[in-house]
C-alpha positions as CSV (number, residue, x, y, z in Angstrom):
1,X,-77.5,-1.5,-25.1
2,X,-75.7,-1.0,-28.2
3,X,-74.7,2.5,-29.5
4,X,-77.3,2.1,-32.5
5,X,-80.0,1.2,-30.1
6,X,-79.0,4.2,-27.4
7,X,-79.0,7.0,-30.4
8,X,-82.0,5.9,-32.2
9,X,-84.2,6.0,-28.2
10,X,-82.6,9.8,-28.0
11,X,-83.1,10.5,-31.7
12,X,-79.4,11.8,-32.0
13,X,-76.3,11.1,-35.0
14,X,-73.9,8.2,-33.7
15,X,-70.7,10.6,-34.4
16,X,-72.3,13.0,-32.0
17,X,-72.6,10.8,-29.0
18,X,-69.1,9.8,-29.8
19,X,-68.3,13.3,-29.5
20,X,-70.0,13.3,-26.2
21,X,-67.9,10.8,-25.0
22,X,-64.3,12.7,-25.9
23,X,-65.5,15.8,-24.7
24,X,-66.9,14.6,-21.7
25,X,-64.6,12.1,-20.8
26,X,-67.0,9.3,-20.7
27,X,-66.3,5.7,-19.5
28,X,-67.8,3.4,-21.4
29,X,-67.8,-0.2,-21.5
30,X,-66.4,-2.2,-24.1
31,X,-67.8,-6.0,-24.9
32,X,-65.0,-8.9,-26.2
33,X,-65.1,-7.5,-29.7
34,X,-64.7,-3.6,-28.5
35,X,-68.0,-2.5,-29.1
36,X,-69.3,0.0,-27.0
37,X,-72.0,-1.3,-24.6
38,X,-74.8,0.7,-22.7
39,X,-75.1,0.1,-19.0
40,X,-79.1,1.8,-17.6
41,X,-76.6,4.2,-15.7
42,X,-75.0,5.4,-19.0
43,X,-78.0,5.8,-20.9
44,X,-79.7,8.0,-18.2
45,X,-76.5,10.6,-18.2
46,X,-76.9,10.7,-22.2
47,X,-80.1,11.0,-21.7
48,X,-79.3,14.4,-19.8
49,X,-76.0,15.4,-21.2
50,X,-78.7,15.3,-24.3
51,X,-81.1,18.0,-22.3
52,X,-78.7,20.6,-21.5
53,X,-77.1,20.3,-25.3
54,X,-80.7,21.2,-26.3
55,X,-80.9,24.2,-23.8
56,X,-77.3,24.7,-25.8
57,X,-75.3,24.4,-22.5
58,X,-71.5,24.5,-23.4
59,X,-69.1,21.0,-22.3
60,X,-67.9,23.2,-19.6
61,X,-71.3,23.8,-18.4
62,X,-72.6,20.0,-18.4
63,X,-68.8,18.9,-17.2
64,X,-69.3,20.8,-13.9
65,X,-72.8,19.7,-13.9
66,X,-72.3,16.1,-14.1
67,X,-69.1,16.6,-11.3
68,X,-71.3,18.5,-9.1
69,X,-73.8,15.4,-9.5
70,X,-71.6,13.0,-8.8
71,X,-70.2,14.2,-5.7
72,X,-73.9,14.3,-4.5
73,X,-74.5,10.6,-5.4
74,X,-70.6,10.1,-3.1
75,X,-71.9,11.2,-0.1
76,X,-75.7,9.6,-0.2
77,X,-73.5,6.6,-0.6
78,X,-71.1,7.2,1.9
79,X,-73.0,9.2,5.0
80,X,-70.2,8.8,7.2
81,X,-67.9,10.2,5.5
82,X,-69.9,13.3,4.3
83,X,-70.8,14.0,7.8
84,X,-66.9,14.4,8.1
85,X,-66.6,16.9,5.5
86,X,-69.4,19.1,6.0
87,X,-67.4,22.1,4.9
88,X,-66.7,20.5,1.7
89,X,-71.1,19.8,1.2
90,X,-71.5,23.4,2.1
91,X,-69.2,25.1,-1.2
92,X,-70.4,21.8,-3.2
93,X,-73.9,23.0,-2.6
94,X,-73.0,26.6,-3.2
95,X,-71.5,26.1,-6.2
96,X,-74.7,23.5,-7.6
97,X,-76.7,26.7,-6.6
98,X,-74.6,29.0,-8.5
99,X,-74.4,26.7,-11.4
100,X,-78.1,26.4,-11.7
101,X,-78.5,29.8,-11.5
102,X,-75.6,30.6,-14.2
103,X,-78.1,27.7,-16.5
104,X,-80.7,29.4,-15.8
105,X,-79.1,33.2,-16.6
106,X,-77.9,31.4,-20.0
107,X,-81.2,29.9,-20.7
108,X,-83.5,32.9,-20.6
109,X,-80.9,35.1,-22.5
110,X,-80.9,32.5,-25.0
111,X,-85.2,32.6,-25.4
112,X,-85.0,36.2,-25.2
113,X,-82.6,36.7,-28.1
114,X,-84.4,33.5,-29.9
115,X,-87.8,35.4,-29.5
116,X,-86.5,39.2,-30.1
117,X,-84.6,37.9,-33.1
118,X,-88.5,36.3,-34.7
119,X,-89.9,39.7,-33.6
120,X,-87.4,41.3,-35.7
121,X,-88.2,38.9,-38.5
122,X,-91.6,38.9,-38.5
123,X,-91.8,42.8,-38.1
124,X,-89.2,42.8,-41.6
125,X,-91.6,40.2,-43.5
126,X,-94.7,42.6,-42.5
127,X,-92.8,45.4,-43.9
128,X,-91.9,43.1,-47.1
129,X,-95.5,42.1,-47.4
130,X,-96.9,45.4,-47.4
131,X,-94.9,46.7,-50.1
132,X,-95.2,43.6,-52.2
133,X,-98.9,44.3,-52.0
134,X,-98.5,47.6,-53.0
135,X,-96.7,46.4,-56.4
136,X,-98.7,44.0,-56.9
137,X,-101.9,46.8,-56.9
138,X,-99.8,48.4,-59.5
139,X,-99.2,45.6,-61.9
140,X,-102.7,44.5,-61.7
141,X,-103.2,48.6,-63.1
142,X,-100.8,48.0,-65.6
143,X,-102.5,44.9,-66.7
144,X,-105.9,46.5,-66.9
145,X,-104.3,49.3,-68.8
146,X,-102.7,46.6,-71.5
147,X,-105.8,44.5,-71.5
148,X,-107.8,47.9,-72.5
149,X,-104.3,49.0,-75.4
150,X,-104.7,45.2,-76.8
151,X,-108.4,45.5,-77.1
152,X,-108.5,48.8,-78.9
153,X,-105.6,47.1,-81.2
154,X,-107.6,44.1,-81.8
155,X,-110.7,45.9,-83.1
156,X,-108.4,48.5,-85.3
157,X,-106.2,46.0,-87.2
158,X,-107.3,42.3,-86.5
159,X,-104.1,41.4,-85.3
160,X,-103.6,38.0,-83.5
161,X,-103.4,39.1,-79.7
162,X,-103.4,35.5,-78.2
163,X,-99.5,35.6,-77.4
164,X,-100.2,38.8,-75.4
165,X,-103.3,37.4,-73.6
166,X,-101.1,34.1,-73.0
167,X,-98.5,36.8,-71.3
168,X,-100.7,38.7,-69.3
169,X,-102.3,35.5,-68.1
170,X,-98.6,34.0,-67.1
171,X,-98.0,37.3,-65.2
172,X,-101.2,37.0,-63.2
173,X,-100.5,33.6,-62.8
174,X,-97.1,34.2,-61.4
175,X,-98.6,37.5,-58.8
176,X,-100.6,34.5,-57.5
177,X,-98.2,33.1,-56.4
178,X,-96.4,35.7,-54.8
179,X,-99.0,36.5,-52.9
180,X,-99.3,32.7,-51.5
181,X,-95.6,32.3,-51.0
182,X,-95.6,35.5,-48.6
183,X,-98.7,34.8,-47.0
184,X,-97.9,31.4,-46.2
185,X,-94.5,32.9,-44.7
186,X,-96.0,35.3,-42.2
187,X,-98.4,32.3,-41.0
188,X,-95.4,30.2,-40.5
189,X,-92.9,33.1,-38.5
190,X,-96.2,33.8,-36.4
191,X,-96.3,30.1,-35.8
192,X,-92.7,30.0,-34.8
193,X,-93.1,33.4,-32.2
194,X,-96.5,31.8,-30.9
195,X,-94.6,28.5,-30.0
196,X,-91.2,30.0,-28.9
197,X,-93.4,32.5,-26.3
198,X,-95.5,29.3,-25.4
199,X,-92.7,26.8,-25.3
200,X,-91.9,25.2,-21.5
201,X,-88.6,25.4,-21.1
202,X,-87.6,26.4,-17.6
203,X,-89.4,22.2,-17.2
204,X,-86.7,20.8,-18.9
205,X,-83.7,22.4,-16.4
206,X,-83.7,20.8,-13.6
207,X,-84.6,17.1,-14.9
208,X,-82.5,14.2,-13.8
């Protein structure tokens, strides 16, 4: 695979995976004319280098990740020689666990703060709503007050009152829309709690 073909199947920016690379230290292969070319191998650690950037896992993080990995695929490929370092499995294993564990740590203080920080926000655009509507009951009384003042001047003096009408109906017009814009933006922060408090992520942290 080519890198165009590799970032559109993971939905990612070309100059990102190429940052991946530097970061990361990646080896990739290069074809006669020095493009970059895609082996099954190096598409499946993109694929997972692309996981843990989601779960926004640091390079350090996914660089002792992807060592830890490797030195588990060494010794399934060579038994022999694992069975001669079993001291050496034993801290490798400790320190996957402790890895994991610091991922996972990292991950649920990042939903946590992600799903305080839309409580927070919704909690604010409540508060904002409520007053809004409370403004809004007092415009519509100032409107009822002018449409009564422009009545009363109509019948007294005859006067053409169609600019003011044209005013008042622009002003109702716009507390309209107000009203939609702010209700349509507390639907959409209770969408985003609903789906943050809903969404599976502990699924995605130990995938391959």
């Amino acid at each position: 695979m080519n890198i165009t073909e590799v970032t559109e199947k993971l939905n990612i920016n070309p100059d990102t995976l190429r940052k991946w690379e530097k970061y990361l230290n990646l080896s990739i292969q290069r074809t006669g004319k020095n493009k970059r070319e895609y082996s099954e191998e190096d598409f499946k650690l993109i694929e997972k280098i692309k996981e843990m950037r989601d779960l926004d896992h640091g390079f350090n993080t996914i660089t002792r990740e992807l060592k830890l990995d490797n030195n588990e695929l060494k010794q399934s490929l060579d038994p022999v020689g694992s069975s001669l370092e079993s001291n050496n499995t034993s801290t490798t294993l400790s320190n996957h666990i402790n890895t994991k564990l610091e991922i996972l740590q990292n991950t649920l203080d990042n939903k946590l703060n992600s799903i305080l920080e839309l409580s927070e926000k919704y909690s604010r655009a409540c508060f904002e709503i409520g007053s809004l509507q409370s403004k809004l009951e007092a415009k519509e009384e100032s409107l009822k007050e002018a449409q009564v003042k422009i009545k009363l001047i109509s019948d007294s003096s005859g006067k053409d009152v169609s600019n003011l009408n044209k005013e008042i109906e622009r002003i109702k017009l716009d507390n309209e829309y107000q009203q939609k814009k702010h209700r349509m933006e507390n639907e959409q922060l209770k969408t985003e709690l609903d789906r943050e408090k809903k969404k599976p992520w502990y699924k995605k942290l130990f995938n391959k």
